[in-house]
N, C-alpha and C positions, 0 to 999 in steps of 0.2 A: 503183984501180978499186973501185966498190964492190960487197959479197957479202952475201946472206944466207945467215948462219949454218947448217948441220948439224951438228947435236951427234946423237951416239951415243948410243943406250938399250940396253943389251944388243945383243941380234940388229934390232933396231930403227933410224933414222933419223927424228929431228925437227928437222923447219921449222916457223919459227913465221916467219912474213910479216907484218913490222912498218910496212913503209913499202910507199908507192903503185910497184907495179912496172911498171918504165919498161921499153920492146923488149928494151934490151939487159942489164939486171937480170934478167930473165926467163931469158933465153936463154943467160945465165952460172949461172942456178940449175939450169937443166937440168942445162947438161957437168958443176956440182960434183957434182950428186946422182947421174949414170951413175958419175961415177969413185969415188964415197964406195961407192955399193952394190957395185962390183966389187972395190973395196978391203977392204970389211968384211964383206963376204959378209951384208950384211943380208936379212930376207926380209921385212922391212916398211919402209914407208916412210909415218907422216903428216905431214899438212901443214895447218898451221895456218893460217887464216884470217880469223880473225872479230876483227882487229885494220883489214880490209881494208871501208870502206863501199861502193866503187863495184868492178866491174870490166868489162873491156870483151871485144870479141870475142876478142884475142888472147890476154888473160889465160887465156879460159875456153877455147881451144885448147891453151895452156900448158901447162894444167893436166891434159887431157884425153893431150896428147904424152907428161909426164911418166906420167903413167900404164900408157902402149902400154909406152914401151924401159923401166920398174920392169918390169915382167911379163915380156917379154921376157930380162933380167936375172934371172930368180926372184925378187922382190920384188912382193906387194903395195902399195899404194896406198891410203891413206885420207884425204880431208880435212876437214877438223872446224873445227866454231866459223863455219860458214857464216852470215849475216844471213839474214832474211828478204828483203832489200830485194836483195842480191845473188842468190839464187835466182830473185827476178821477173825480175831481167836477163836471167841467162842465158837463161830460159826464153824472153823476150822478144823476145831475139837470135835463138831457134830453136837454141841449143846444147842440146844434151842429154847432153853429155859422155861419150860412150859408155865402158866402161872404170874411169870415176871411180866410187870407191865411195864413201859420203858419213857422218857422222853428225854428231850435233849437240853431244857434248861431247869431249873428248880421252881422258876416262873410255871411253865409246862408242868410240870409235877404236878404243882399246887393244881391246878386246874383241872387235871385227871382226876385227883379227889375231890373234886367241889369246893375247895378253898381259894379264901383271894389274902395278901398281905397288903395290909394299908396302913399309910405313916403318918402320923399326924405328926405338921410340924408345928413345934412349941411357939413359935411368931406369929403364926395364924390364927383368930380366934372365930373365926367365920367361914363357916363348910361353904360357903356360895362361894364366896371369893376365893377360896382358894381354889376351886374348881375349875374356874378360869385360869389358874397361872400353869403355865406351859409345863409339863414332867410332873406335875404337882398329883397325887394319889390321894386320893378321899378319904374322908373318915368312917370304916367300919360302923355300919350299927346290926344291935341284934334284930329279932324277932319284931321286937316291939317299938324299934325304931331309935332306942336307946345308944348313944357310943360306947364304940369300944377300941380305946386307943391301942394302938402297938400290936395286936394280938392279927391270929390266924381266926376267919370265919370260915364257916362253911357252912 
């Protein structure tokens, strides 16, 4: 049977929605995502989109469900990389997805949740300097001021 993937970001959950979702795709992405956020104690959840040209009424209820039981669960909700020609839909159907929070880059996303993603690069061994090089993203730390390479904070 087929599944779209949930990969783990720290306290996070991402879907990235690569193929055209069929009833019963849909409705196996719900039950994975209730038992992955009960599993992981996530308190976020996005879901990627903008791999997706069309969607239909059921999608854009799917999507709107997944959002009620995340919350329900403590887990927000965000989906990112929306088309424009998908938001005419919905709008069109009369969905207005109550619930669903939206943005338009995954960068955005993260941000809606209170996360940031930071790259440490393996050449650098020096959070100063590298803070000065142009495009160059810092190194996470926790709480206590500790690193934390590669990972989702928030």
């Amino acid at each position: 049977m087929e599944r779209i993937p949930v990969l783990k970001l720290g306290n996070l959950l991402l879907v990235s929605i690569q193929v055209d979702l069929e009833d019963r795709l849909a409705l196996n992405l719900q039950d994975d995502l209730a038992e992955r956020i009960v599993a992981t104690g996530a308190r976020g959840v996005l879901i990627d989109i903008s791999a997706l040209d069309i969607v239909d009424s059921f999608v854009g209820r799917m999507l709107s469900t997944i959002a009620a039981m995340s919350k329900l669960l403590d887990a927000e909700t965000v989906v990112v990389g929306m088309r424009p020609a998908v938001a005419i839909t919905l709008v069109e159907l009369g969905l207005d997805m109550p619930g669903v929070r939206t943005a338009l880059t995954l960068e955005h996303g993260l941000a809606l949740l209170g996360a940031e993603v930071r790259v440490r690069r393996s050449d650098d061994t020096d959070s100063a300097d590298r803070a000065d090089l142009p495009g160059s993203i810092e190194e996470p730390t926790g709480p206590s001021g500790t690193a934390v390479a590669g990972t989702v904070v928030g």
